[in-house]
C-alpha positions as CSV (number, residue, x, y, z in Angstrom):
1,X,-3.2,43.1,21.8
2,X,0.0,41.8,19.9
3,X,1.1,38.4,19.7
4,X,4.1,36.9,20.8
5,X,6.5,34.8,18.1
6,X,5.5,31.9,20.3
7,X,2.1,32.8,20.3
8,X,1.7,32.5,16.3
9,X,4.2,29.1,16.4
10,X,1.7,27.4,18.8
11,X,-1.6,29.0,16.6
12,X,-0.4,29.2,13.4
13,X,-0.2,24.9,12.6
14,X,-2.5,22.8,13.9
15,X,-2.4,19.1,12.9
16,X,-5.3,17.0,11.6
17,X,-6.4,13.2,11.0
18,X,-8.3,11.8,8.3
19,X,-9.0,8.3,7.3
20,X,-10.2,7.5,4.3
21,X,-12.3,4.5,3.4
22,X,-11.1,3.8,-0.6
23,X,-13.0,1.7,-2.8
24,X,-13.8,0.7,-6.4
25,X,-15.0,-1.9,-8.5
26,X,-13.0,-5.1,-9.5
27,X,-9.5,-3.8,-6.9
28,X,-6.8,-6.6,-6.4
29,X,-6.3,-4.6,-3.2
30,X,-9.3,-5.0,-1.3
31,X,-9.8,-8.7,-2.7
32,X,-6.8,-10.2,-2.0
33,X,-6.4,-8.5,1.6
34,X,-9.7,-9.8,2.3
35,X,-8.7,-12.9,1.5
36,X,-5.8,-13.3,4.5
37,X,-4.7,-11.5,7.8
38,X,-2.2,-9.2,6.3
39,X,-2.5,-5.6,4.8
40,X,-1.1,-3.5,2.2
41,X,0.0,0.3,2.7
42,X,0.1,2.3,-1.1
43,X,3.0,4.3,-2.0
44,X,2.2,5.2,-5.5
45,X,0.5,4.4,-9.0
46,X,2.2,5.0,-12.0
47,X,1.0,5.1,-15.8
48,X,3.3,4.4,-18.4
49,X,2.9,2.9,-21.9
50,X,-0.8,1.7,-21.4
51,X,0.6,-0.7,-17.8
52,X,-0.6,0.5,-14.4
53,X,2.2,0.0,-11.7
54,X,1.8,0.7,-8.4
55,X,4.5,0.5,-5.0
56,X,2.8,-1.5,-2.1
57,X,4.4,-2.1,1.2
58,X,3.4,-5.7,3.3
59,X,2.6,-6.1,6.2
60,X,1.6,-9.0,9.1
61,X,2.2,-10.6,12.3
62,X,3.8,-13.6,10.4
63,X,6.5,-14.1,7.4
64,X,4.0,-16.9,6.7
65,X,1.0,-14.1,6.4
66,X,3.3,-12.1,3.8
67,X,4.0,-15.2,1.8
68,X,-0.2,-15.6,1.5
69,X,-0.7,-12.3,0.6
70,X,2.0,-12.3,-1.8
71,X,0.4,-15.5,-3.3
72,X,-2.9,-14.2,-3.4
73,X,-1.8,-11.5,-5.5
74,X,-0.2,-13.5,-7.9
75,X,-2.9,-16.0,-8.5
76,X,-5.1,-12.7,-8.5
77,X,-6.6,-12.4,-12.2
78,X,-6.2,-8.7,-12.2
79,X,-2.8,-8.7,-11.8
80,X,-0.6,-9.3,-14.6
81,X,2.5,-9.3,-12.8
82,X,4.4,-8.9,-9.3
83,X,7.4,-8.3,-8.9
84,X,8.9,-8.8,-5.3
85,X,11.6,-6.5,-3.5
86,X,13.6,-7.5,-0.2
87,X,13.2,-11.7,-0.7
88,X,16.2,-12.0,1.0
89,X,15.2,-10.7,4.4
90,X,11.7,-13.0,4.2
91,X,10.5,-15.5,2.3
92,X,8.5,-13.6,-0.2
93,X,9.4,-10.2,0.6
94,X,8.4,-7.1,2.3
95,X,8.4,-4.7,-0.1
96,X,7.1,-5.2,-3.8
97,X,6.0,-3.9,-7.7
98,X,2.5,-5.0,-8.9
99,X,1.6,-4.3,-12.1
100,X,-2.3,-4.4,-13.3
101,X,-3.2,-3.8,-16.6
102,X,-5.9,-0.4,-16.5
């Protein structure tokens, strides 16, 4: 029996859900979001001329749980650097560069 155009639509994609439990040794990540109620959502890593840069996006119930996170990272000894995007809509920033060396 021959399918319809609708037929192979509805068949043809179905959508799927993983989650994905990341970890590895020694990762400013983890240790600094375990350290306060806020969370960080990845949007990249980049290698360039022997620094590690990667795009992280902040997030919390509180401007006051962004500013602790973003301190946390800073004071974080395997970070070498942050740089913050967006300070003028919150205190620290919503949106942010943090480089680690590899």
């Amino acid at each position: 029996m021959a399918s319809t155009p609708t037929d192979r639509r509805t068949n043809q994609y179905q959508t799927s859900q993983i989650t994905l439990k990341v970890w590895h040794p020694d990762c400013w990540t983890l240790q600094t979001t375990e350290r306060v109620d806020a969370g960080l959502i990845g949007h990249g890593v980049y290698h360039h001329d022997g620094i590690v840069s990667g795009r992280f996006t902040a997030y919390a119930d509180t401007t006051d749980q962004i500013t602790e996170l973003a301190d946390a990272i800073e004071q974080s000894p395997l970070t070498d650097e942050v740089k913050l995007i967006n300070g003028m809509c919150l205190p620290r920033g919503l949106d942010g560069w943090h480089s680690v060396s590899p």
